[in-house]
N, C-alpha and C positions, 0 to 999 in steps of 0.2 A: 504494500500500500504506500502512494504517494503521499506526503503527509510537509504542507506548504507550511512555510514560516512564520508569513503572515496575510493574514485574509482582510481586506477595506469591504463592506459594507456600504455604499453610497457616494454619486458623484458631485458633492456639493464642496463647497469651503474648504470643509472640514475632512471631508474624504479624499479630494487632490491632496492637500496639504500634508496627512496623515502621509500617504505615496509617496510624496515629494522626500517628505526624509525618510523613510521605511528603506526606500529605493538607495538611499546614497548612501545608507548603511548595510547596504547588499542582504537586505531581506527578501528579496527579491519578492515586493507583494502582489498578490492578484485582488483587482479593485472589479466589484459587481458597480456595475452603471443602474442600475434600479429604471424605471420606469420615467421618470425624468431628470436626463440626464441635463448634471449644469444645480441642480437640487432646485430649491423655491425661487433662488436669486434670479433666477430666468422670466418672472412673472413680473418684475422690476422694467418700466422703459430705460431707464439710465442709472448706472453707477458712479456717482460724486461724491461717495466719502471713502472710498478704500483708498490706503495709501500708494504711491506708486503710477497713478493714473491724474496728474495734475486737472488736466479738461477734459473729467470725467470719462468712463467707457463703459459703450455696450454689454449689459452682461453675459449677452453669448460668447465674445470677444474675449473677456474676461477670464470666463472658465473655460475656454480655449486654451489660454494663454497657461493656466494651470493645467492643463490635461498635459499638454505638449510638457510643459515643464516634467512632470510624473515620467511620463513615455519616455523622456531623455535618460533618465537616471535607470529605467529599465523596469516600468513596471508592468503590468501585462493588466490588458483590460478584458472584461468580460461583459457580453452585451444582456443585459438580461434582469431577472427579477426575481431575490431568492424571496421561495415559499416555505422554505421549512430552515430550522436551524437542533441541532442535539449540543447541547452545551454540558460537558465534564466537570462536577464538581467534588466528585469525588478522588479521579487518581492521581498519584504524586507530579505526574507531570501529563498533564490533559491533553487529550486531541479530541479536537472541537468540529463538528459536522456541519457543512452547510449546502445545502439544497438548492438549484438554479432551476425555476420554470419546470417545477417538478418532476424532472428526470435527470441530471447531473449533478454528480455527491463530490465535494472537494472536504478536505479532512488539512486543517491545520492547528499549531501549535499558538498561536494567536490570533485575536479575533478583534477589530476597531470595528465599531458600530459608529456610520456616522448616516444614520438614516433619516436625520434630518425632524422638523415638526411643521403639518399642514395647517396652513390657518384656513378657521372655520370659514364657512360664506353660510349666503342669505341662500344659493340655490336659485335665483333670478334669472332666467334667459338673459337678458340684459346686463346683467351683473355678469356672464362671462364672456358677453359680444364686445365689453369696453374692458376689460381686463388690458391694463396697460396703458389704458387709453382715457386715464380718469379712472379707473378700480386698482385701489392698493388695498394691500391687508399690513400696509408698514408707514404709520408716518415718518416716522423717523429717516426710513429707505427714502422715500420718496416725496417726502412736506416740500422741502427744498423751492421745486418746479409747478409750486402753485404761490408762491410771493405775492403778496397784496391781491388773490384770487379769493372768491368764495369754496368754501369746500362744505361738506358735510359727513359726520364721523356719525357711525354707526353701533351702538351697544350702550348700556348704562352700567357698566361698573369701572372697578379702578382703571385695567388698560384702555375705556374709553376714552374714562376723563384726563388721565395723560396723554394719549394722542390728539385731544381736544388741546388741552393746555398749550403741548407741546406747535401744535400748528397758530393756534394764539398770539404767536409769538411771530407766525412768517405770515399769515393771511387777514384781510381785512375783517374777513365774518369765518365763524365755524358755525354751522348746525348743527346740535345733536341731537339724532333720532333714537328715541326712548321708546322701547313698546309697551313699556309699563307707565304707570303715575308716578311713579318713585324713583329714583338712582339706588344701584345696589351698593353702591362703592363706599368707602370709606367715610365717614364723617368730616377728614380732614379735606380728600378730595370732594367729594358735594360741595363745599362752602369756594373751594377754588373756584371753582368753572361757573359758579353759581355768581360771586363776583368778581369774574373775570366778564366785561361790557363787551367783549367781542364776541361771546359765546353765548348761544340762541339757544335751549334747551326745547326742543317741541317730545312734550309726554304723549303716550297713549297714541302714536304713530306709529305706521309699519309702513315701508319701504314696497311699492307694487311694483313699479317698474322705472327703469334709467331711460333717459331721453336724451336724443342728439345727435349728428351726421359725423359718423369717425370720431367722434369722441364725445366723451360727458357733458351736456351743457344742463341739465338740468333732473328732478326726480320728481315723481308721482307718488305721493302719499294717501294712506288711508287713516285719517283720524276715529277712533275710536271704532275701530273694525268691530263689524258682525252687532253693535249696538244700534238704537234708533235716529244716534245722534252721527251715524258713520257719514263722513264725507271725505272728497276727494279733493286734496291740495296738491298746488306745483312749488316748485322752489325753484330757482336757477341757481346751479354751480358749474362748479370746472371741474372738480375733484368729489372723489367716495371713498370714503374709508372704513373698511367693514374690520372692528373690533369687539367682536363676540368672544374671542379666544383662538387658541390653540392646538391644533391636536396633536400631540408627538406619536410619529410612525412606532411604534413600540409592542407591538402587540402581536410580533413572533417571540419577546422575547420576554414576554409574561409570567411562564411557566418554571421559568429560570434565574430573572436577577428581581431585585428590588424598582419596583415603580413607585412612583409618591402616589399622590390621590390624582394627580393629573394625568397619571401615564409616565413621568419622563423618567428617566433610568437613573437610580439612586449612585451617586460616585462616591468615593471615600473626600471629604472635604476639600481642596481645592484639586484633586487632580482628579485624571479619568480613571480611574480604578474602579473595577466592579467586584461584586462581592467574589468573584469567580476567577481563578488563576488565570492569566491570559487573557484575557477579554476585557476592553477596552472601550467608555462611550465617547463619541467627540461631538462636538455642534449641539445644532438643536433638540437633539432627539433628550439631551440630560441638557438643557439652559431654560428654563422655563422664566429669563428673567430678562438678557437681553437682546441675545436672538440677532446679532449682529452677525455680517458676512465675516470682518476682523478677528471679531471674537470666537469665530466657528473655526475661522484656519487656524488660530492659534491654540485651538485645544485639540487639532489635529495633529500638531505639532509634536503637543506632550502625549496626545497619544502612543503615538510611533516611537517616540524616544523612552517610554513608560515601558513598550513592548519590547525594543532594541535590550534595555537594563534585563526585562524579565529572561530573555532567551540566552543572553550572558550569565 
């Protein structure tokens, strides 16, 4: 039995980056591309805060420029989607199973998990016709390219009302759409957004459908759906930001390491250590906090050199 060094799990941030030094420390690792390849950051129109890229870059271009980087140093790619994983936690030195598209078994001595986390949507026809085009699920990714714009954020608890706040600060008006009467959020955050004068609070709204030719100019609301009182409002914006949450892809690997209550993979305090000899998580799949491109290579990084330590 063939039995690899080290195995990458996902083609984001955090899984080139992971490659990138796995590779130059002659691990020679085999990286699965998953199902979108390039990870979330590809759902971004423009990248303008990663270092390296002064006036900003495409993020196909991007994670391009990381794949090629990986491939140079010698890693080998695989095109594909693992559906199964057997994870060792019992033998003195573990070999880790991993499943491709349900018929190819690879068996390695280390395992990076960098599979990344889905952010929630509304589910909106419309909501995936402007994806990019006026639909973010990242102010922070993308507020930047709506400056002195209207936008409108989606969700009523805390990551709302910080991507509210947060665009407060680049855009003229923020609206936020509440389905309930109440903010779930924090006591501290309610009172921000609440007197922050640029931010529009509309409760007891849902989201029907996005309006506009090649891109976001405006949203169709239902106030007080399925009541006597329901009615149909417009808004004009430029931008959408849907902050419901998060999903982290996690849930092959359930049965095996520690999840929190949200799914993301429990690590040992600041590094990527899972409960599990060998196996390793990077990115979003264990960040449930900042969910940066930055911060994803960079714990790609200590992944791979986590793994290099373990196998020495």
């Amino acid at each position: 039995m063939s039995v690899h060094q080290c195995f990458i799990i996902g083609s984001g941030p955090a899984g080139y980056t992971a490659a990138i030094y796995a590779s130059r420390a002659n691990l020679n690792p085999v990286l699965i591309e998953g199902s979108q390849v390039g990870g979330q950051l590809t759902i971004t129109t423009e990248v303008e805060n990663f270092p390296g890229y002064p006036d900003g870059v495409n993020p196909y271009q991007m994670m391009d420029d990381m794949r090629r980087q990986a491939e140079r140093f010698g890693t080998t790619f695989v095109s594909g989607v693992v559906t199964e994983v057997v994870l060792d936690s019992e033998a003195e030195r573990p070999i880790h199973k991993v499943v491709v598209d349900n018929s190819t078994e690879y068996s390695t001595y280390t395992l990076i998990i960098a599979t990344g986390a889905s952010a929630r949507w509304l589910g909106l026809p419309s909501e995936k016709e402007f994806m990019g085009r006026g639909v973010s699920g990242c102010a922070t990714c993308d507020g930047f390219f709506y400056r002195g714009k209207t936008v409108a954020v989606v969700g009523g608890g805390d990551t709302a009302c910080e991507e509210a706040m947060y665009l407060a600060n680049l855009c003229k008006k923020v609206y936020m759409i509440v389905r309930k009467p109440f903010l779930r959020a924090s006591e501290i955050m309610q009172q921000r957004v609440k007197n922050n004068e640029k931010i529009e609070i509309l409760f007891e709204h849902n989201t029907r459908q996005l309006t506009g030719e090649g891109k976001v100019s405006g949203a169709e609301l239902v106030y007080k759906q399925g009541s006597q009182e329901e009615e149909i409002r417009h808004i004009d914006i430029d931008g959408f930001f849907v902050a419901i949450g998060h999903q982290p892809n996690t849930k092959l690997f359930a049965d095996y390491l520690d999840l929190d209550e949200e799914g993301y993979i429990v690590v040992a305090g600041d590094s990527p250590c899972t409960k599990i000899k060998g196996v390793f998580a990077a990115g979003d799949c264990a960040d449930r906090k900042y969910r940066q491109a930055i911060v994803a290579a960079a714990s790609g990084c200590k992944a791979a050199i986590e793994a290099d330590k373990y196998l020495k």
